[in-house]
C-alpha positions as CSV (number, residue, x, y, z in Angstrom):
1,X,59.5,114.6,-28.1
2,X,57.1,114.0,-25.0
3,X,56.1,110.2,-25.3
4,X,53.0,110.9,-23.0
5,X,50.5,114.2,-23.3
6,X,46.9,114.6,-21.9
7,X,44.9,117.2,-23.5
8,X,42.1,118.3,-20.8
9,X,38.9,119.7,-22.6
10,X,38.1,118.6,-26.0
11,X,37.2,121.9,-27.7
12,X,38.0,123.3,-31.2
13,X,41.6,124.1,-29.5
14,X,42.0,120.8,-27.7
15,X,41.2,119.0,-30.9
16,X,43.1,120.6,-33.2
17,X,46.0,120.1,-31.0
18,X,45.3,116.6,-30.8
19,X,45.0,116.2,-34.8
20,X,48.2,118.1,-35.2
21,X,50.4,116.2,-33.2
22,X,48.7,112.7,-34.4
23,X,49.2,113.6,-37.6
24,X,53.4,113.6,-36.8
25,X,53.3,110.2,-35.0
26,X,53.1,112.0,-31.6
27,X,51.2,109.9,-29.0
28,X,48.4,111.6,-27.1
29,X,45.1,111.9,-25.5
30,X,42.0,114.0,-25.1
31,X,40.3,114.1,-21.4
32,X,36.7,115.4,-22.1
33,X,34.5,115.8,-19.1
34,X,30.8,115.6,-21.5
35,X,29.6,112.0,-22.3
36,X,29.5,112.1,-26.2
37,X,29.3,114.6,-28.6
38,X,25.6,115.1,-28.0
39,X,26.1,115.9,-24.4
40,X,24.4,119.6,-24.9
41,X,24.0,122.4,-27.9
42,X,27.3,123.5,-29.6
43,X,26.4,127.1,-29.3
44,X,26.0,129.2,-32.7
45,X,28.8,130.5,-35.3
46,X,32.5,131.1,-35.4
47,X,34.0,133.7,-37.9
48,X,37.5,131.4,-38.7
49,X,39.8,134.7,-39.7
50,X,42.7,134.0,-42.3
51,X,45.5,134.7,-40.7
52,X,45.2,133.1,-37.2
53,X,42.6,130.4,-37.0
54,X,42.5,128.8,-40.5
55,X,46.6,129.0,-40.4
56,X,46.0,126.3,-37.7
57,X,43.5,124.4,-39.7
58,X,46.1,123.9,-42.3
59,X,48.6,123.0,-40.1
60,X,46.4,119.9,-39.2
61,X,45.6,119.1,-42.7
62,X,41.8,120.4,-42.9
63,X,41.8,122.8,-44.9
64,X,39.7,121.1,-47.8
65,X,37.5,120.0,-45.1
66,X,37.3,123.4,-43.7
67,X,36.2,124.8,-47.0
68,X,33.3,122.5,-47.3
69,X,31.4,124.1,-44.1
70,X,32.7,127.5,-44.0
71,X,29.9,130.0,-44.7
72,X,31.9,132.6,-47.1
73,X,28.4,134.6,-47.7
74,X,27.7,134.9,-43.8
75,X,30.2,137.8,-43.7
76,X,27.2,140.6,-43.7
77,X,27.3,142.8,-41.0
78,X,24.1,145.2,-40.1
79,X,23.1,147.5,-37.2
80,X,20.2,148.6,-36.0
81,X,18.7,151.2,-33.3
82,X,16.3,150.1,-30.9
83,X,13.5,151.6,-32.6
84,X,14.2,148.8,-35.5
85,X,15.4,151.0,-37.8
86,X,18.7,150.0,-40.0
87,X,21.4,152.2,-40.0
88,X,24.4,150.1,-41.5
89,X,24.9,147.4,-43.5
90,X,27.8,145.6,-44.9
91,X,27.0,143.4,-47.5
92,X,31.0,142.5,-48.9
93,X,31.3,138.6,-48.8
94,X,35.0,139.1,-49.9
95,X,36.8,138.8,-46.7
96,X,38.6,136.0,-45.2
97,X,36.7,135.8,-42.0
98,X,33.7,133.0,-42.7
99,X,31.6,131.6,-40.6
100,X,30.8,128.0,-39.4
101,X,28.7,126.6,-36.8
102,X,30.7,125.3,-33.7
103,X,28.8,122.1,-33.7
104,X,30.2,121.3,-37.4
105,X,33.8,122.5,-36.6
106,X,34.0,120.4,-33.5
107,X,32.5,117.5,-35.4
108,X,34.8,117.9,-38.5
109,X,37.9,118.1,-36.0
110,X,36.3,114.7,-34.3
111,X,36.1,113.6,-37.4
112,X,39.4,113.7,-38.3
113,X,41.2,111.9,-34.9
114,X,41.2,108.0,-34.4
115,X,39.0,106.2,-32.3
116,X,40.2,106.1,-28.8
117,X,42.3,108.8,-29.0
118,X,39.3,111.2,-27.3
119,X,37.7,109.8,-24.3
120,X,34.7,110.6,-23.0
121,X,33.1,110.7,-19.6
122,X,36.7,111.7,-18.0
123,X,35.9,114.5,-14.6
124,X,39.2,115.7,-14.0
125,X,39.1,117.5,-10.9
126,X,42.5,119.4,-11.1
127,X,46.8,118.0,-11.8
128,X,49.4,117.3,-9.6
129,X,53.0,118.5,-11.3
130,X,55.7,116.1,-9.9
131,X,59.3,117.3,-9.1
132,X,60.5,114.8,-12.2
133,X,58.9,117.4,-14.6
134,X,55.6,115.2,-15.6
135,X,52.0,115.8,-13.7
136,X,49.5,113.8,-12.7
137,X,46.2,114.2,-13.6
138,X,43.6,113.8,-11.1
139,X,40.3,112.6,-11.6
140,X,36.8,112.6,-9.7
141,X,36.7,108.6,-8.9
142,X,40.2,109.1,-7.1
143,X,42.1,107.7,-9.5
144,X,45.2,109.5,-11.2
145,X,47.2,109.3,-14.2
146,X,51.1,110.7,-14.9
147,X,51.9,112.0,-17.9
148,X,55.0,113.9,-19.2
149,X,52.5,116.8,-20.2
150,X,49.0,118.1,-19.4
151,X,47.9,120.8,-22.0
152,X,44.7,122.6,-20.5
153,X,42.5,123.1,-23.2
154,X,39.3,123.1,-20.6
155,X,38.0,126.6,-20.9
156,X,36.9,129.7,-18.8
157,X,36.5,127.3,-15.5
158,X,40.4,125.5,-16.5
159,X,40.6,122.8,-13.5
160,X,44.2,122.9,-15.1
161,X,44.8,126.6,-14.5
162,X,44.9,126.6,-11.0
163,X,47.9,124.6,-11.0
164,X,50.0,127.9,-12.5
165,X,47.6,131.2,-11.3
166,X,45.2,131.8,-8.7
167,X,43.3,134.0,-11.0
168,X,40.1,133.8,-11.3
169,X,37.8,134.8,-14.6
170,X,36.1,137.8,-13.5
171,X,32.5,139.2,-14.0
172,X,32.2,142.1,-16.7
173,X,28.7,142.8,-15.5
174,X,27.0,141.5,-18.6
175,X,24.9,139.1,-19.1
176,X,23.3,137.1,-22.7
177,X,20.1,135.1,-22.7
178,X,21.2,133.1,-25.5
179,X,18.3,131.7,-28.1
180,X,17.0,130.8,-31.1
181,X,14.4,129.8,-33.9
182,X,14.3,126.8,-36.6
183,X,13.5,126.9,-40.1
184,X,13.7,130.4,-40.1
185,X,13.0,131.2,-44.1
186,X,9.7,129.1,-44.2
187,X,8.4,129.8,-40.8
188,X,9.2,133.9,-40.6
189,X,11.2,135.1,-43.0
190,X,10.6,138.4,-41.9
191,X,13.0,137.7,-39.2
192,X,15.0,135.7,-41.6
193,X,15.4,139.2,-43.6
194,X,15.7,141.5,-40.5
195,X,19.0,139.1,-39.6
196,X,20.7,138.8,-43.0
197,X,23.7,136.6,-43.8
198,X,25.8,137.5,-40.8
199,X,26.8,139.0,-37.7
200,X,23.7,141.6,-36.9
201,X,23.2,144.1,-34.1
202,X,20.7,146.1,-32.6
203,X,22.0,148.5,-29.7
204,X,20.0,151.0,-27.0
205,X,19.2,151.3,-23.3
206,X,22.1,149.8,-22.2
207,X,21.2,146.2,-23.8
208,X,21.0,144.7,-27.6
209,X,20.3,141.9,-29.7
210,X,22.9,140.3,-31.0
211,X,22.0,137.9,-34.1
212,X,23.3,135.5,-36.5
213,X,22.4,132.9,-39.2
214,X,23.6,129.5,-38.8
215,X,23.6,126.6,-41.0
216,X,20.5,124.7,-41.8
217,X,18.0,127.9,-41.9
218,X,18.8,128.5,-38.0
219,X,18.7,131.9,-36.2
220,X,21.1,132.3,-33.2
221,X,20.5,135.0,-30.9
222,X,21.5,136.7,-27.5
223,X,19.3,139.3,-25.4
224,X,22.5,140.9,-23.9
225,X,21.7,143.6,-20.6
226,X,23.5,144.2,-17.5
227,X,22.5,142.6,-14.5
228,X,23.7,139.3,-12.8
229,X,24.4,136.3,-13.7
230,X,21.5,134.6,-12.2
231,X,19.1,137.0,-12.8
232,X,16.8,134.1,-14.3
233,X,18.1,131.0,-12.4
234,X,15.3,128.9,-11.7
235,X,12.8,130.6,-14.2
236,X,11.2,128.2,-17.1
237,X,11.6,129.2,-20.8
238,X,8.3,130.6,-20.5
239,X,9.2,132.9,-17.9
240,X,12.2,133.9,-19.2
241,X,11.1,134.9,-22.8
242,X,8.0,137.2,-20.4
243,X,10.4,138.7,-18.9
244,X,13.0,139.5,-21.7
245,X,9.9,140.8,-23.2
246,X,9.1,143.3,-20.7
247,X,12.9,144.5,-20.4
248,X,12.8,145.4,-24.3
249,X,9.5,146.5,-24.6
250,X,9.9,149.8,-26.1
251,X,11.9,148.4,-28.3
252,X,10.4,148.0,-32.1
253,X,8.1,145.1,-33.1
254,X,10.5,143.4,-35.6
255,X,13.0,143.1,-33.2
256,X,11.0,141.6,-30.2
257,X,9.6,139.6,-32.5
258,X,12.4,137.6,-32.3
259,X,11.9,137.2,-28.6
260,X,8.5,136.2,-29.0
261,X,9.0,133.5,-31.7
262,X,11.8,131.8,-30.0
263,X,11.6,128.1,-29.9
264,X,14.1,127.7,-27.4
265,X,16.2,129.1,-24.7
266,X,19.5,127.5,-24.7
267,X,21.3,129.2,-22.0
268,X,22.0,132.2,-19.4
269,X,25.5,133.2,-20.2
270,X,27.7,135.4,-18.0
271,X,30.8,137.2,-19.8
272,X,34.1,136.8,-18.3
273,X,37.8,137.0,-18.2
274,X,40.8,137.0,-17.4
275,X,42.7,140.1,-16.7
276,X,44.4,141.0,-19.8
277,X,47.8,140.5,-20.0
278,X,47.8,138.0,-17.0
279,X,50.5,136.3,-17.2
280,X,51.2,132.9,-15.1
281,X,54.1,131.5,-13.7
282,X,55.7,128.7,-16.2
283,X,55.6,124.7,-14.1
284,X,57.6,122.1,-15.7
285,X,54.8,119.5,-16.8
286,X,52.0,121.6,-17.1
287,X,50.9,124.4,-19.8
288,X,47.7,126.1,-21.0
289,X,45.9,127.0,-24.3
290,X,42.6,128.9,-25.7
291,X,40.3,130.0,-22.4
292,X,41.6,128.6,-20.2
293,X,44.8,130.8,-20.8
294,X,43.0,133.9,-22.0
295,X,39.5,134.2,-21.9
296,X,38.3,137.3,-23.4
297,X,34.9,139.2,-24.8
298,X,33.4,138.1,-27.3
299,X,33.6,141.1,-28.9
300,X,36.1,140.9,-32.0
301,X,35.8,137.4,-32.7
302,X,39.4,136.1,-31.5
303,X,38.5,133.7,-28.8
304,X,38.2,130.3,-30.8
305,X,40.7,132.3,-33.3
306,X,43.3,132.1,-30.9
307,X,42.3,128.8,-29.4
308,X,43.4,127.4,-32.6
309,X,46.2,129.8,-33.0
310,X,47.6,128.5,-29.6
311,X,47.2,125.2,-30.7
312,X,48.7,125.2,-33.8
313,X,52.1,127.1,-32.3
314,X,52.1,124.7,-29.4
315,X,52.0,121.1,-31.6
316,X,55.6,123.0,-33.7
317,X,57.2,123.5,-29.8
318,X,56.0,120.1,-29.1
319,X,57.5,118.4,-32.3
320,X,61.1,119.4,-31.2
321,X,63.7,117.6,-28.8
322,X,63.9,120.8,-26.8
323,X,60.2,121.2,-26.4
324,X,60.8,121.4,-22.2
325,X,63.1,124.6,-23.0
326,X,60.8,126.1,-25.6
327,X,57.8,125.7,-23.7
328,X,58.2,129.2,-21.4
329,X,58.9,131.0,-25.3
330,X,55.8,129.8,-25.7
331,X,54.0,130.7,-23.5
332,X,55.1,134.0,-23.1
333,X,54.5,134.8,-26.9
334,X,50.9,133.6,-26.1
335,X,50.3,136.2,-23.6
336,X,52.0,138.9,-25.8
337,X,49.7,138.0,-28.8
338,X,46.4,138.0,-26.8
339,X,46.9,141.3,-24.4
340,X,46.0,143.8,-26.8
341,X,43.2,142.2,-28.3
342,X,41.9,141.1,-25.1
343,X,41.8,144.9,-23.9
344,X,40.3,145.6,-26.8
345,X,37.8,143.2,-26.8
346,X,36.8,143.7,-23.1
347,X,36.6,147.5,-23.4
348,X,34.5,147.2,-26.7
349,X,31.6,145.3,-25.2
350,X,31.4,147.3,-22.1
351,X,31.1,150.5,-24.2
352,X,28.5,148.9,-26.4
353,X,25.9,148.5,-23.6
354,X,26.6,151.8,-22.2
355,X,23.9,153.9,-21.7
356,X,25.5,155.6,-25.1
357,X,26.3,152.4,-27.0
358,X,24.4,152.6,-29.8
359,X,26.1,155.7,-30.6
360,X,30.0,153.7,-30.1
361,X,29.1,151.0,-32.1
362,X,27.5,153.2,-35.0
363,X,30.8,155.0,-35.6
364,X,33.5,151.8,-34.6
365,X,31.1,150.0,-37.7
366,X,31.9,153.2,-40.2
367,X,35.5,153.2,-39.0
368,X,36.2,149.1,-39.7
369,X,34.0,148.8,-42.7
370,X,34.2,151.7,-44.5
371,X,32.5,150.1,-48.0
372,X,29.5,149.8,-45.3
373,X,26.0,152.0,-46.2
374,X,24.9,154.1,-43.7
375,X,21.0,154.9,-43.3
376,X,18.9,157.7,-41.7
377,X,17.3,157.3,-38.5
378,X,13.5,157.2,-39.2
């Protein structure tokens, strides 16, 4: 087994490699460019489905943990039109899909690792695969380390990736103004009952609102349009929630309310990816997992799914004494697991803010929950 691996990026996939491998005496280390854990918000909820993501979680040992902040009656899912009006709801908490926050999955996987073995405050700029079959990992201050592995774990911007593809995450057009609202029951629960207990959608124009309840009576949301990226670069909250505003302001009152009583804007947020089925030429030393191998819409909720997934098959090829010859199975099983949902994915979100959208979305809903109530428009 490799006696040295660097994990750059410690995200839900990163980490849960990281735990794996610890947990079978395998010596390794996480690179993470932010200073602590507090560095910035976590972002909103995961949906951890059965047979991918919480397979991983067991693998490391978590599954009890898991458990204890999985949100099993979070699996609602509700549409509106852009009037306000409901027209399908889902209220079935019996699947295996629940949600957690990021910020508590991250922090349970944190949890669950040694002191020392993350490490903070580390700006790796890009690796260096030697002929010998390790790769140096290069960092911002000059310095560089060799180890017999680097896994890139580091996301849609990989400073790994480059090292095996010159692709580049590309632009889908779309962008999400991402916000929320605290103590949502006490302070409007009129929202709080316009959002439900999960995943909630309102679609038309072109745009939507895409909402979901967190943990700790939080509301999550995104104003989704298409524009560029840095259609608000530079502009204050203030400004921003103005002009979200205008942009949805034939829109019904219930649902701009939400853009009204935001206490926050958390981000701008392009959507990219990678080309689906891009596939990247296998280096000795050097291998990918999670976004920075296949970043994908958001749309269908396998992103951090497969992040774990790739995690949780990597650590078993890592465990062996043939892991060099396995790696290239790997990876190429990877890439054959994510095409097809990645198409998917990509070509669901550009059809849902379509001028026709709503419509798509209405009927995909029907199709893939068919126990779901369908209302009249008003």
């Amino acid at each position: 087994m490799p006696s040295r691996i660097a994990i750059v990026g410690g995200g839900p996939g990163g980490l849960t490699l990281a735990r794996i491998l610890h947990q079978n005496g395998v010596s390794v280390t996480v690179l993470e460019r932010e200073s602590s854990f507090i560095y910035r918000p976590q972002g909103g909820s995961l949906d951890i489905h059965g047979d991918s993501g919480q397979i991983a979680l067991a693998k490391a040992g978590l599954t009890a943990e898991f458990q204890r902040i999985a949100r099993y009656q979070d699996q609602e899912g509700r549409l509106y039109d852009k009037q306000g009006t409901l027209r399908f709801l889902e209220q079935s908490t019996e699947g295996d899909r629940p949600e957690v926050d990021r910020g508590h999955l991250r922090q349970m996987l944190l949890d669950s690792l040694p002191d020392g073995i993350v490490r903070w405050n580390q700006h790796v700029m890009g690796v260096a695969p030697q002929q010998d079959g390790t790769c140096d990992v290069l960092f911002a201050d000059g310095s560089r380390k060799r180890y017999d592995l680097v896994v890139g774990a580091d996301g849609t911007w990989s400073k790994v990736r480059p090292a095996l593809s010159a692709a580049q995450p590309e632009y889908s057009g779309i962008a999400f103004v991402e916000m929320g609202i605290h103590d949502i029951d006490r302070r409007h629960p009129a929202i709080a009952e316009l959002v439900g207990h999960g995943l909630t959608f309102a679609l038309g124009d072109g745009m939507g609102l895409l909402m979901h309840r967190d943990a700790n009576a939080h509301i999550g949301f995104y104003a989704a349009f298409n524009g560029p990226v840095d259609v608000y670069a530079g502009k204050s909250d203030a400004e921003i929630r103005n002009a979200l505003l205008e942009k949805f302001a034939n829109w019904g009152s219930n649902l701009t309310s939400l853009i009204a009583q935001s206490d926050d804007v958390v981000a701008v947020r392009g959507i990219y990816w990678l080309p689906p089925g891009h596939r990247r030429k296998h280096v000795p030393g050097v291998t990918l997992i999670g976004d920075a191998a296949h970043v994908m819409s958001p749309f269908g909720g396998d992103g951090a799914n497969f992040a774990l997934q790739d995690a949780g098959e990597l650590a078993e090829v890592l465990m062996r004494d043939d892991w060099r010859e396995r790696l290239p199975e790997f990876e190429e099983a990877m890439a054959a697991r994510c095409e097809g949902p990645a198409a998917m994915a990509n070509a669901a979100i550009l059809k849902a803010f379509a001028p026709d959208g709503f419509e798509h979305s209405f009927a995909t809903m029907q199709q893939l929950m068919p126990t779901g109530t369908v209302f009249p428009a008003k």
